[in-house]
C-alpha positions as CSV (number, residue, x, y, z in Angstrom):
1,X,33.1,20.7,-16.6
2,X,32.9,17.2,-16.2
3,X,29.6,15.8,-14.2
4,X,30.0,13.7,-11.1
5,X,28.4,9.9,-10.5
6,X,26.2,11.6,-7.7
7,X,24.5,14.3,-10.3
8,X,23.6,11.1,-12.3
9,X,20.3,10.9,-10.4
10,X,19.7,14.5,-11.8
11,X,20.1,13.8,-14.9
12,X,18.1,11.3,-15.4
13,X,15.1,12.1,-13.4
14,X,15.4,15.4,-15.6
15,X,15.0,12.8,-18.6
16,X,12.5,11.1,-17.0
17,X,10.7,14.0,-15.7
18,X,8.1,12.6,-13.3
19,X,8.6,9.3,-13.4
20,X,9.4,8.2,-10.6
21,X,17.7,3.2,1.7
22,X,16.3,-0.1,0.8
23,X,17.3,-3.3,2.1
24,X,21.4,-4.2,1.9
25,X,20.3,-7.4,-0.2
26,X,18.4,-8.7,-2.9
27,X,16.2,-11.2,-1.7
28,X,17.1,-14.6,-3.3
29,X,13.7,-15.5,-4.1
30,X,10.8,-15.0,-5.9
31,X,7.6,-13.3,-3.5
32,X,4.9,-15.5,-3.6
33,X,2.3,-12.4,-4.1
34,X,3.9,-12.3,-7.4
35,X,1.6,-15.0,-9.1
36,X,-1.3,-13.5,-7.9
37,X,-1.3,-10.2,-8.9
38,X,-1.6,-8.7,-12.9
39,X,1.0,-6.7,-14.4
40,X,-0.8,-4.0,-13.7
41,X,-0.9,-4.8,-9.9
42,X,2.7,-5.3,-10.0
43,X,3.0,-2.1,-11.3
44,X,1.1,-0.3,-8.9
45,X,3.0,-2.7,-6.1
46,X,6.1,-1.0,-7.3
47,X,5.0,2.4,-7.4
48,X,4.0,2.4,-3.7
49,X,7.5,0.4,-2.9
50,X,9.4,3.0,-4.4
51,X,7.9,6.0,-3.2
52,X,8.5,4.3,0.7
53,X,11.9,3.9,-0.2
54,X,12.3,0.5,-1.0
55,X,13.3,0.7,-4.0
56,X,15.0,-2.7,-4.5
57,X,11.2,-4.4,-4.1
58,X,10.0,-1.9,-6.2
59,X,12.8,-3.1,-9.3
60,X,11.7,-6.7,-8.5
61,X,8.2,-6.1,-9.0
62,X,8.5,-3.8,-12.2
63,X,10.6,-6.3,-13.3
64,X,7.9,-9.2,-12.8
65,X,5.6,-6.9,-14.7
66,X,7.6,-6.5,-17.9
67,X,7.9,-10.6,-17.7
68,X,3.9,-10.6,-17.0
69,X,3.6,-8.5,-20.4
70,X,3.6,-4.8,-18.5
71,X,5.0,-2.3,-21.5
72,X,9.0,-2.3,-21.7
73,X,8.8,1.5,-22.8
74,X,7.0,2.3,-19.8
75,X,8.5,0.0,-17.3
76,X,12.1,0.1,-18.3
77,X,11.8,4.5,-17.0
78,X,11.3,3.6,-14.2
79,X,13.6,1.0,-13.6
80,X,16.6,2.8,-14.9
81,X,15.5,5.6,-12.3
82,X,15.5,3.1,-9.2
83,X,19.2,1.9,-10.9
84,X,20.3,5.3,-10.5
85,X,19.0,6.1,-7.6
86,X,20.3,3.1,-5.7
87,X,23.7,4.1,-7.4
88,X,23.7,0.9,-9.8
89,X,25.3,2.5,-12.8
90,X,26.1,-0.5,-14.7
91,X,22.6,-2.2,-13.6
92,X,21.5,1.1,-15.5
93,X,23.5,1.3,-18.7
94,X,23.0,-2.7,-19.6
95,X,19.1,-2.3,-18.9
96,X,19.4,0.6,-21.3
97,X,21.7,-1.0,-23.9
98,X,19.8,-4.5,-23.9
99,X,16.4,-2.8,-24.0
100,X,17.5,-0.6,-27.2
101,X,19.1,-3.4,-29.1
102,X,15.4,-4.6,-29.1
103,X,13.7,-1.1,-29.1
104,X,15.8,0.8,-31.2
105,X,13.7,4.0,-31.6
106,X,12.8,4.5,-27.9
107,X,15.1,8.0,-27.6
108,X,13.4,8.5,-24.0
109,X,15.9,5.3,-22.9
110,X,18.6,6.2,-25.4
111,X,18.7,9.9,-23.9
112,X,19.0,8.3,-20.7
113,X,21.6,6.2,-21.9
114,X,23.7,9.1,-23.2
115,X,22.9,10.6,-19.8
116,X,24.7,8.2,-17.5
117,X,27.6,7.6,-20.0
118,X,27.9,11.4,-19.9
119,X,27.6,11.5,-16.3
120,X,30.3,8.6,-15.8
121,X,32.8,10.5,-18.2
122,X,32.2,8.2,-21.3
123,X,31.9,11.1,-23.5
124,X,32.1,9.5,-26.8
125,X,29.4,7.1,-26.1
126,X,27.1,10.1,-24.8
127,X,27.9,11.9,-28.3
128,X,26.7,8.3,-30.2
129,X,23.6,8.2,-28.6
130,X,22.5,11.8,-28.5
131,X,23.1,11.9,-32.2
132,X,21.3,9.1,-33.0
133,X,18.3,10.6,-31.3
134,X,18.9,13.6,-33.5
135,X,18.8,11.6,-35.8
136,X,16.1,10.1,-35.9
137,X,14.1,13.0,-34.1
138,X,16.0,16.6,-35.1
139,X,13.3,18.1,-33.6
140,X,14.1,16.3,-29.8
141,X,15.3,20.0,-28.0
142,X,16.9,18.3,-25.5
143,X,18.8,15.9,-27.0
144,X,20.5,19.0,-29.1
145,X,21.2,20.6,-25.5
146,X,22.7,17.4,-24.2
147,X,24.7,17.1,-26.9
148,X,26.0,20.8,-27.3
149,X,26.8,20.4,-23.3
150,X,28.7,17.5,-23.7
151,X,30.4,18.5,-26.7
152,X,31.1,21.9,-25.2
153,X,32.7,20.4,-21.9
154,X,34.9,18.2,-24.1
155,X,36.8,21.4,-24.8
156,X,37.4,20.2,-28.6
157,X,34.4,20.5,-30.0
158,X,33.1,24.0,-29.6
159,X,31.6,25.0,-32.3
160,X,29.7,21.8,-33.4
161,X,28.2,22.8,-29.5
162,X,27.4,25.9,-30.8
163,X,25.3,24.6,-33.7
164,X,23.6,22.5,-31.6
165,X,22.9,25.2,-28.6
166,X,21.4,26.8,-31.3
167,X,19.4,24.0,-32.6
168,X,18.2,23.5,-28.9
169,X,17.3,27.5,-28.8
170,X,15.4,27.2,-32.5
171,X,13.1,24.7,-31.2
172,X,12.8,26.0,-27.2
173,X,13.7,29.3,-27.5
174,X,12.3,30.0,-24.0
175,X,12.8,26.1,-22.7
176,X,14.4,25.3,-19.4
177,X,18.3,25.6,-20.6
178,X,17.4,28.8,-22.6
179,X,19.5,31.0,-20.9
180,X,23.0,28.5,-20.3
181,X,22.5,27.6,-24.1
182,X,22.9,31.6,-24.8
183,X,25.6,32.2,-22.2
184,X,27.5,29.5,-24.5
185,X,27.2,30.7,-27.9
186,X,30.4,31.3,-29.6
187,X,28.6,34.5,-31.1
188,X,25.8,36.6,-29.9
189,X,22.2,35.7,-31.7
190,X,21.1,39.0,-33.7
């Protein structure tokens, strides 16, 4: 089953998990209310922008913040969700990509990253990146389910989706894809 670009925004706000129309155009410059607020303002400026909808002044001001020193691994979340949500795909994925060549172990972004390339039916690069989180964390239950799920849809690959739908089930065996991880097994669990 192959996801569609409109249960992107699912995705990743499942990945995200609490952190989270406008105007037609990007304003070509800069607020002036920029240089006098803190990152943290900015932040908080952003927050209150996105949850009225304007979400393209919200990714202005987050993005001021991370230039005002506001943490990437905290700021880039949020920005990816206001990508999505606005239906910016790419916006999304080279946010992701550029932010991971310089934060390399941030699996939060990377499992976002194998989200949307899932999502947008790049399913080799979703495999790269959920592995490398696995990797690096084999402990990271979701990115096992993630994995198995897009390994399972790929039709080819079942039963390295059943080792990792059991992986997910060893490590949340009661978590919130519990049940669809056991309706997939290739064998019943004793």
């Amino acid at each position: 089953m192959r996801i569609q670009p409109l249960c992107i925004v699912a995705s990743v706000c499942a990945c995200l998990q609490g952190a989270c129309a406008a105007a037609a155009t990007r304003p070509t410059t800069k607020p002036a209310a920029y240089s006098k607020l803190t990152a943290a303002q900015l932040v908080e400026v952003a927050s209150v922008l996105a949850q009225n909808g304007d979400n393209l002044r919200a990714e202005q001001y987050l993005q001021e913040a991370i230039k005002q020193g506001a943490e990437p691994a905290r700021m880039v979340p949020q920005l990816l969700h206001l990508y999505v949500d606005e239906g910016q795909y790419r916006q999304a994925i080279d946010l992701s990509e550029d932010h991971l060549r310089k934060h390399p172990s941030d699996h939060r972004v990377r499992l976002i990253l194998g989200n949307l390339y899932g999502a947008l039916g790049f399913d080799q690069n979703a495999v790269e990146q959920y592995a490398r989180v696995i990797g690096d964390a084999p402990g990271d239950a979701q990115a096992h389910f993630a994995l198995a799920s897009v390994l399972h849809d790929s039709g080819r690959e079942r039963a390295r989706a059943d080792e990792h739908y059991r992986a997910y089930l060893r490590i949340e065996p009661h978590g919130q894809h519990a049940e669809e991880a056991r309706s997939l097994l290739l064998t019943e669990l004793p």
